[in-house]
N, C-alpha and C positions, 0 to 999 in steps of 0.2 A: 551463462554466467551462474556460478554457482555461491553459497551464504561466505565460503571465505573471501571471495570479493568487495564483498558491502561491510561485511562486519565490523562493530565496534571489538574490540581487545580488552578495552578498559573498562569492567563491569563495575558497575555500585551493589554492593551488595552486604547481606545482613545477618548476622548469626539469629538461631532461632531462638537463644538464649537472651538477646537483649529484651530490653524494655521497651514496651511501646512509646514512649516516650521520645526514647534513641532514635526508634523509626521515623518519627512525626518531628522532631529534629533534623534526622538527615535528608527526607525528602522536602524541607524548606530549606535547606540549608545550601542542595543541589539545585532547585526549579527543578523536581520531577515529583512525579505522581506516584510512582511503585518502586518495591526493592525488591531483587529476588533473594531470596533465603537461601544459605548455602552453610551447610554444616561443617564440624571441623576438617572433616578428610574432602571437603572440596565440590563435595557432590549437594545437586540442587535437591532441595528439600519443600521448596513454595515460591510462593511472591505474598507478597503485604500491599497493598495499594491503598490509597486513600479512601477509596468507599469500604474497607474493612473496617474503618475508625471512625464510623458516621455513629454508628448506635455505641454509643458510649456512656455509662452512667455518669463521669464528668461532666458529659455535655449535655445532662437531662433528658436523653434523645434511645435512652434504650424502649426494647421493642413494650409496648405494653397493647397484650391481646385480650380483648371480649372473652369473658369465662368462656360462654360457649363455643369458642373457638380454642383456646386452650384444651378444650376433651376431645376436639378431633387433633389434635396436632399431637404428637409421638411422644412420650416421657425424654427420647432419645434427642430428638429435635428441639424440642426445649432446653433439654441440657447443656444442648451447644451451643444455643443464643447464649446463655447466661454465663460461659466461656466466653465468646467475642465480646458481650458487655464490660466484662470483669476481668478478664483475664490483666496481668499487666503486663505479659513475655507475648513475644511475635510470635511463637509455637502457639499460643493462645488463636489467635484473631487471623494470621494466614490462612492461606487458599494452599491444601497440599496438592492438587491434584493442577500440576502444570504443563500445557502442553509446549514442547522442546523441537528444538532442529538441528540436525546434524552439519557439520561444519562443510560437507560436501554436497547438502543439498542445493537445488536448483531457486533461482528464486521464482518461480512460478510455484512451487508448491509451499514459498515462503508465504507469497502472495495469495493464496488460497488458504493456506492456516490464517493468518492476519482477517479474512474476509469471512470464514466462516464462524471463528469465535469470536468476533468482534475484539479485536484486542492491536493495539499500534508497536508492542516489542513483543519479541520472542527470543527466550535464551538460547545460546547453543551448546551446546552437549557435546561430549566426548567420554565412551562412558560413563556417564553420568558426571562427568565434570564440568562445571561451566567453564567453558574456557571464550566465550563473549558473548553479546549480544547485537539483536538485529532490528531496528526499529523501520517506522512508516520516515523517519528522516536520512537514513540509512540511504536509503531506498532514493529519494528525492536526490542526495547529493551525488548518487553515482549516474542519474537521470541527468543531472546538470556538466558535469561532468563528462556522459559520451555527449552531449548534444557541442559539448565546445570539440569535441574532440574531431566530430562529423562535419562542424562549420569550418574550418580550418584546411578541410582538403582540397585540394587542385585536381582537378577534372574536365577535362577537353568536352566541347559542346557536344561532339560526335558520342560521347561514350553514356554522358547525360541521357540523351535523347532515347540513346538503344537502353537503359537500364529504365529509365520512365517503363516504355513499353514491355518491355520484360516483364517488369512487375506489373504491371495491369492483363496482362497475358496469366496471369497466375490467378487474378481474380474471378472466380464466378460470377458475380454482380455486374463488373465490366462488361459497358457495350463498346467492345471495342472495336467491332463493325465501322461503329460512328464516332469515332475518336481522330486525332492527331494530335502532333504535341512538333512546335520547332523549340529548338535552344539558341539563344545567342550572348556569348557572354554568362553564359549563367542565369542568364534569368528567363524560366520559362511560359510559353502561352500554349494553353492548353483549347483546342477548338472541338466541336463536333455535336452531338444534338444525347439528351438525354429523357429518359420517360418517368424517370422518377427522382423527385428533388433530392433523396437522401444520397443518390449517386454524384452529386455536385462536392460536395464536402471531400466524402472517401475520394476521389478522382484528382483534387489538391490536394489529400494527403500523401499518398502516393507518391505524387510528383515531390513535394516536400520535403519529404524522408528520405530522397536519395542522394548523397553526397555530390558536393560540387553546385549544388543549387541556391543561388541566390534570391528568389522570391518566384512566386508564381500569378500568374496573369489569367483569370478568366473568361473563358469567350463562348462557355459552352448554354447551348440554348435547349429549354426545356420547353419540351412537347407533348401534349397532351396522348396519350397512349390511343386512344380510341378514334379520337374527333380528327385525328393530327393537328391540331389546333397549339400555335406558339401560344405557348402560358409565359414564358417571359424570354426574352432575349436579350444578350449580353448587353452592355454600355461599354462604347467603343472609343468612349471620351475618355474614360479610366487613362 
């Protein structure tokens, strides 16, 4: 899947020319936390976010430094607090430096910008155009959406059974020596002995994730790797 998938179309967004004001305005006025900035000809310019409008001298909360920290900190550095303090235009107090995704990227690497700059949207870009944006709910509604789309299918017990094993034939972790799996109806039990608990989890997942499955049943018994010593075995009451 790729960012034209998920994407919102309908951006919020801000001239660099308004008032901070406007901003602090439109994101209560929306329930959101940031706007991106986008200059007359379309192209993105920033974002504004609520924590640029924390240190504000309205709010008594601008920066105030220890002289002697003042002589290590940059003439330059200084100057531009006292911009974000003061300033009263969103070219003032914005973040110019935003990182962007192309309408054709993948969302794995959507998902890895989101995770490496800690950030929940990300604009997308078209030559530098915003043409939408991509959030962490973006993302959830199209999550909800295959899961209805994968619950819905009809799939014969025979073909279950073979695509279970398929895919645990794929897993290195799987022991699938000491595995089987029947189907009936769609609901599967999953039997065979395993030496490490975290193999329990991954092993209904697996099973889970494969269309046509209506719940999964555990039966698998975990065995001490060394001792061979049963550490727990299934409940057959379940």
């Amino acid at each position: 899947m790729i960012v034209a998938d998920v994407m919102t179309r309908s951006v919020i967004s801000i001239s660099p020319d308004a008032t901070v004001e406007e901003a602090a305005k439109t994101m209560l006025a929306r329930a959101i936390s940031g706007l991106f900035v986008v200059d007359a000809k379309g192209e993105l310019a920033g974002i504004v976010t609520e924590g640029d409008l924390l240190r504000r001298d309205e709010l008594g909360t601008q920066r105030h430094r220890p002289w002697w920290l003042r002589i290590l900190v940059s003439p330059g550095r200084q100057a531009a607090d006292f911009t974000r303090t003061y300033g009263r235009h969103v070219r003032d107090v914005m973040t110019a430096d935003v990182v962007a995704v192309a309408i054709s990227a993948p969302l794995e690497e959507v998902v890895e910008t989101m995770e490496k700059h800690r950030i929940k949207r990300v604009p997308v870009v078209e030559n530098n155009r915003v043409i939408g944006v991509v959030s962490r709910s973006d993302l959830l509604r199209y999550l909800i959406g295959h899961a209805r789309t994968k619950d819905t299918g009809q799939t014969d017990d025979r073909t279950i059974r073979t695509a279970i094993l398929d895919a645990l034939d794929k897993q290195a972790w799987a022991p699938t020596t000491s595995l089987n799996v029947t189907v009936a109806d769609g609901v599967v039990d999953v039997w065979g002995t395993i030496t490490d608990d975290q193999e329990r989890r991954a092993i209904l997942v697996v099973a889970e994730n494969v269309a046509g499955v209506k719940t999964v049943h555990d039966h698998l018994v975990f065995i001490e790797p060394y001792s061979g010593t049963v550490i727990e075995a299934p409940d057959e009451t379940k």
